[in-house]
Structure formats: C-alpha cells, structure tokens
N, C-alpha and C positions, 0 to 999 in steps of 0.2 A: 028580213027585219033589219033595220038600222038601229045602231045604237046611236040615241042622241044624247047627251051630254048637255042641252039646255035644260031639258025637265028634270030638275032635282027630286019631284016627286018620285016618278018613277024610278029614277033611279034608287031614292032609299026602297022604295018599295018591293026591289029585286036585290037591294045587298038585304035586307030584312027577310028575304026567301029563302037565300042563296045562305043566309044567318040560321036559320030556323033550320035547314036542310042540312047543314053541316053539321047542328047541334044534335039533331034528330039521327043522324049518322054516327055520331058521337057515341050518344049512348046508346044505340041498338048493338053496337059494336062493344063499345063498354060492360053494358050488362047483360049482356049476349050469348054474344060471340065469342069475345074471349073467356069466360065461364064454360060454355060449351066447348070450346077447345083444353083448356084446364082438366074438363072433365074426362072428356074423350082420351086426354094422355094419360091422366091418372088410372084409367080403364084398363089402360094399353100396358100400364108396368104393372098393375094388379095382375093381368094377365100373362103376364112375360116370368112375372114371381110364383104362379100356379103351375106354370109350363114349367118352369126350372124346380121346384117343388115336387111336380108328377113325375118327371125324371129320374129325382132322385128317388122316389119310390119305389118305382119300378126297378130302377138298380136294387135297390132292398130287395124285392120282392124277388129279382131273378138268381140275386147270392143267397136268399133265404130256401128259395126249392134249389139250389145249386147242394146247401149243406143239409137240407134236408135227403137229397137222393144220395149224397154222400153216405147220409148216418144211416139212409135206408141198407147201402151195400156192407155197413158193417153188421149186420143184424143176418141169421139164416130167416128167409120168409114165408118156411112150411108153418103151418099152420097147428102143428102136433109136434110132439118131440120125436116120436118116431122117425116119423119123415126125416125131420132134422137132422136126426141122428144118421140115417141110411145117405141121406147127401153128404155129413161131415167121413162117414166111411167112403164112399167114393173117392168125395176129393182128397182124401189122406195117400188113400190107395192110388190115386194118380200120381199125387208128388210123391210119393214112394220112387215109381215105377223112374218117372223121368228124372230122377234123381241119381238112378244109378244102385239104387239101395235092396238089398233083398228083404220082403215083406216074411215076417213069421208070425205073426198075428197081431187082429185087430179086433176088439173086441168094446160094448160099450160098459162104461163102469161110475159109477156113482162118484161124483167131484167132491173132497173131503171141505174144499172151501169153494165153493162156486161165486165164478164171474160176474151173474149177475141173478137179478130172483128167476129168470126163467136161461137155464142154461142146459146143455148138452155135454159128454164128457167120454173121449172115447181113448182106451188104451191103446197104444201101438208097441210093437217090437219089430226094430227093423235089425238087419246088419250090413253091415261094408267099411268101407273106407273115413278115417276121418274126417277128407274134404269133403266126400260125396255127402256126408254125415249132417256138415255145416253147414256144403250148401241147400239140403233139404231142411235143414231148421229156416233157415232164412228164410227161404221159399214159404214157408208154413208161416212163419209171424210175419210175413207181408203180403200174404193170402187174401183175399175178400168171399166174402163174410170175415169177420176178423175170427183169429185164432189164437188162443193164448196156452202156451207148453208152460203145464203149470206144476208139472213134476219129471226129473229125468234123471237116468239111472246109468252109468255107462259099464261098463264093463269088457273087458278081452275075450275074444273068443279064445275059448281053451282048445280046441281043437287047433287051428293055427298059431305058428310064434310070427305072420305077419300084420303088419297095423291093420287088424280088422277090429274093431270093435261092434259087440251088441249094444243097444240102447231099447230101453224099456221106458216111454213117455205118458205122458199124458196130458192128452191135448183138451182144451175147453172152448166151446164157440157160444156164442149169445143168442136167443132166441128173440124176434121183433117182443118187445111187451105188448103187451094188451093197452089196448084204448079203454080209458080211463072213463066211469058213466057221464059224465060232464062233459069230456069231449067227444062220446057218441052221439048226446043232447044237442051240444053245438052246431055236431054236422051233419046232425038226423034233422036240421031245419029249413 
C-alpha cells in the first residue's frame, strides 16, 4: 500500500479512523483499565492490612496460651485435694532433702486464711543450718506449682548451742479452680 497524499478524502478518512481508534482506546483505557488496576491495588493493601492484622493475632493468640500454660504451672492439676495434697508432700519432702535440711514432720493441716477458694495447706518442721534454711525457703516460693509460706516459726534447737535452728511452717499451694458452667457451655460446643 502506498500512501498517497493527493486524495484528501481518503486521507481524512484514515485520520477519522486512526481519530475514532485513539478515542476508543482512550476510554477503554480510562474507564477500564485504569478502574481495574485502582481496584486490583486497593485489593492488594486490603490484603497486605488482613496479613498484617493476622499476624498480629496470632502474636496474641501465641502470648495468650504462652500465659495461659504459665498460669496453668502456677495451679497443682490433681483433680481432688488429696492428691494435691500427697504431690505438695513430695515436693516439700524433696526440697527438704536437697536442701540440706532435716525433715521432722510433715503433715496436712487446715489454712487459717487460705490462698485461694480452692487451696491445700501442709505443715512442715524441718531443722538445720540458717543458710541451708534460706535457701530451702527460696527454693519453696520460687517452686512451680506456686507455693506460698504462709506461717513460720523459728526457733533454736536446745539441744545444740550451734546455729542450728528448728522452723515450724506452713506452706499453701493453689488448686487449678473449676470451670465455670458458662465456660463448660462455651467449650462443650
């Protein structure tokens, strides 16, 4: 094809095309295209704001059972106080032992103010040394299950004139509470 350049007609006739195709291009592009790309980005950071949203949930959600298993280890998880009781005698009787302390009884005994509405409450009498003393206290309130010495007695052994002291305590630990019937309803769904 040549272009010629005498026939005016034709030639409006092709910038009138080339007019019409441009405009048509124009607005498919106008009302379009660029709407669909608008859209398509708006999409794109609604999405980018749900991902960064889910994130942080999740961070919630993983500090949330993080202090929930924490609050779980402050609690004894027997299911009866018995039990509870017979684990808080153990474990007394352990940090007794690796304490260095001599165990002279241990016995369970009704808490005059109890820790919490469901609680355990066990007498000890140990004897020894005052650091041995201390550091088996410490070992006891930074214990898990939590442990709270909520009565203590000291006294000298009269048998010896060296720093031996008796102590007569009484220690308290907390029992998990009971689920509440609304959150057994909750989770019974």
């Amino acid at each position: 094809m040549r272009f010629e350049l005498a026939d005016p007609a034709l030639l409006l006739r092709r910038l009138r095309f080339l007019a019409i195709n441009a405009a048509a291009a124009c607005l498919l592009v106008g009302f379009v295209i660029v709407p669909f790309a608008y859209h398509i980005g708006g999409m794109c950071e609604d999405i980018s704001e749900s991902a960064e949203q889910l994130a942080r949930l999740q961070q919630f959600e993983q500090a949330t059972q993080q202090n929930h298993q924490q609050l779980d280890a402050a609690f004894f998880s027997a299911p009866e106080e018995r039990l509870a009781s017979a684990d808080l005698h153990a474990l007394l009787k352990a940090l007794t032992q690796e304490g260095g302390l001599q165990l002279l009884g241990l016995r369970s005994v009704t808490p005059r103010r109890p820790i919490a509405k469901r609680s355990i409450a066990v007498g000890l009498e140990v004897e020894g040394s005052p650091a041995k003393l201390r550091d088996t206290l410490l070992k006891i309130e930074t214990a898990r299950p939590m442990l709270v010495v909520s009565s203590i007695t000291l006294r000298p052994n009269s048998k010896d004139t060296d720093a031996v002291l008796r102590a007569e305590l009484i220690i308290q630990g907390a029992l998990r509470p009971q689920p509440s019937r609304a959150a057994v309803a909750e989770y019974g769904r």
